[in-house]
Structure formats: structure tokens, C-alpha cells
C-alpha positions, 0 to 999 in steps of 0.5 A, a space after each residue: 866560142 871556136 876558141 871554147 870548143 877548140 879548148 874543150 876538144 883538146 882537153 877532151 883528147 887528152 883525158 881520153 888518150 894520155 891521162 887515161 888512167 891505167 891501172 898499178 902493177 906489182 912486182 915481187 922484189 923480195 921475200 925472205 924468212 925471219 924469225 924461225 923458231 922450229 921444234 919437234 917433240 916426239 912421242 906425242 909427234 907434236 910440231 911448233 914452227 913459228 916463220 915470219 916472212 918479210 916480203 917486199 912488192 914494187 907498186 908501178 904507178 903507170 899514170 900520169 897523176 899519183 896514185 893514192 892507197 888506203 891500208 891493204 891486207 895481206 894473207 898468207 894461206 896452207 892449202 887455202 887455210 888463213 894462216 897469217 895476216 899483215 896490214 899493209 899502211 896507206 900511202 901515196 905512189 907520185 905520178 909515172 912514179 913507184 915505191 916499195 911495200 914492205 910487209 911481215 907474215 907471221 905463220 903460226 904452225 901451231 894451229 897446223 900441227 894437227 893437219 896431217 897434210 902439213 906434218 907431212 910436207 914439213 918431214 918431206 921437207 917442204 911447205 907451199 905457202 900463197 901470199 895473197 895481197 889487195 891494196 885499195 886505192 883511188 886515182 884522181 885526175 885534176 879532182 873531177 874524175 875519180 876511179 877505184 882501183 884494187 891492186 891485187 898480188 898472188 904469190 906462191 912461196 916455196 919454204 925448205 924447212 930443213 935449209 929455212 929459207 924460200 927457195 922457189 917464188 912466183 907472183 902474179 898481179 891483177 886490178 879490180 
């Protein structure tokens, strides 16, 4: 019976100390643009620009069981308009371990053309994008205690539209 409670007492120390579950962290590895295809047509001042961004975040897995996610979604707004969006796949990110998502954003400028806020940062040369990401997922410890996690990464992309490429980003992580 001592043995039992001992037993218990330890397993009870543990959960509560070193498989405490934590939650992922996000890390920016790289955001790049792919696929420009501007153009301009003067009189009528009408603007076509079609980007893609290809982005790749750095999930950290702190636990010391696997973190197991189901498919994300990442949505890319202009001055908080969705103008893109990307599924991000289900996966599974091992023990103390972290993997590498990729995903593409298409912003369709099309739909933008008329927003005079828009026409404006593309002639003065520069677009502000935020690349918002959630990625659901849940935490199982040796299958007795479950937690859902929400890893969530805000990044603010900075795209010169003369030059074609990023040249500021900066993202910021946060768990529901």
C-alpha cells in the first residue's frame, strides 16, 4: 500500500513538474515573393498586381510528448481587409522536437484597385501586409490528459513594389 502511494506521489510530481505541458512557439524562418506579375494601365489609372508569398514558420515543440496539429489557415490582410488565404496541412511535431511550415499567400490586388489607400502605397512604393496564422492542435500525455492548443503568429510584411521584394518583417507568436 506505501509502495502504491509512493508510486502515485511520483507520477503525480512528474506530470506536474516536467510534462507539464507548455505551449509551441513560432518562429519566422523566411518570407519571400514569388510569382509578381504587376501591371498599370493608364488612362482609366487601373492596377493589377498579383504577388505570392511563400512564408515558412519554425513550430518549437517545448513538451515532452508530440505535439499533434490539424490543418491551419493563414490569412493575409491590407489595412485589416482578407485578401488571401492559405491552408496549412495537418501534422505531427515529436517530443522536445520542431518542424518547419510552409505555406504560399496569394494577394489578389485586383479586388483592391479601387481602394484609394492602396493606389496610394503602391505609387508611393510600399505595401504593408499582416500574415495572420492559427494552427489547432492538441497535446496528449500518455492518453489520460489532453489539452487543446491554438498556436497562433501575427506577421507584419513590409513589400517594396518597385524593388518586388520584402524588405522589413516582423512576427509575434501567442497560444489560445
Amino acid at each position: 500500500l506505501i509502495l502504491i502511494f509512493l508510486l502515485f506521489i511520483i507520477i503525480l510530481i512528474l506530470a506536474l513538474t516536467v510534462f507539464k505541458t507548455k505551449s509551441p512557439n513560432t518562429k519566422l524562418v523566411s518570407a519571400s515573393l514569388d510569382g509578381v506579375a504587376p501591371s498599370v494601365s493608364l488612362p482609366a489609372a487601373q492596377i493589377e498586381l498579383n504577388i505570392t508569398i511563400d512564408i515558412k514558420i519554425l513550430v518549437k515543440n517545448p513538451n515532452h510528448v508530440s505535439f499533434k496539429h490539424g490543418q491551419g489557415k493563414s490569412y493575409l490582410l491590407y489595412q485589416g481587409n482578407q485578401v488571401g488565404e492559405a491552408d496549412i496541412y495537418p501534422g505531427k511535431i515529436p517530443a522536445t522536437g520542431s518542424t518547419t511550415v510552409p505555406y504560399r499567400l496569394t494577394l489578389e490586388a485586383d479586388e483592391l484597385a479601387s481602394n484609394l489607400s492602396f493606389i496610394t502605397d503602391v505609387i508611393g512604393g510600399q505595401l504593408v501586409m499582416q500574415a495572420n496564422t492559427r494552427i489547432p492542435g492538441r497535446i496528449n500525455f500518455l492518453g489520460i490528459y489532453k489539452k487543446h492548443v491554438v498556436v497562433v503568429s501575427e506577421c507584419q510584411l513590409r513589400i517594396a513594389v518597385l524593388a518586388m521584394n520584402i524588405t522589413d518583417k516582423a512576427c509575434k507568436d501567442k497560444t489560445n
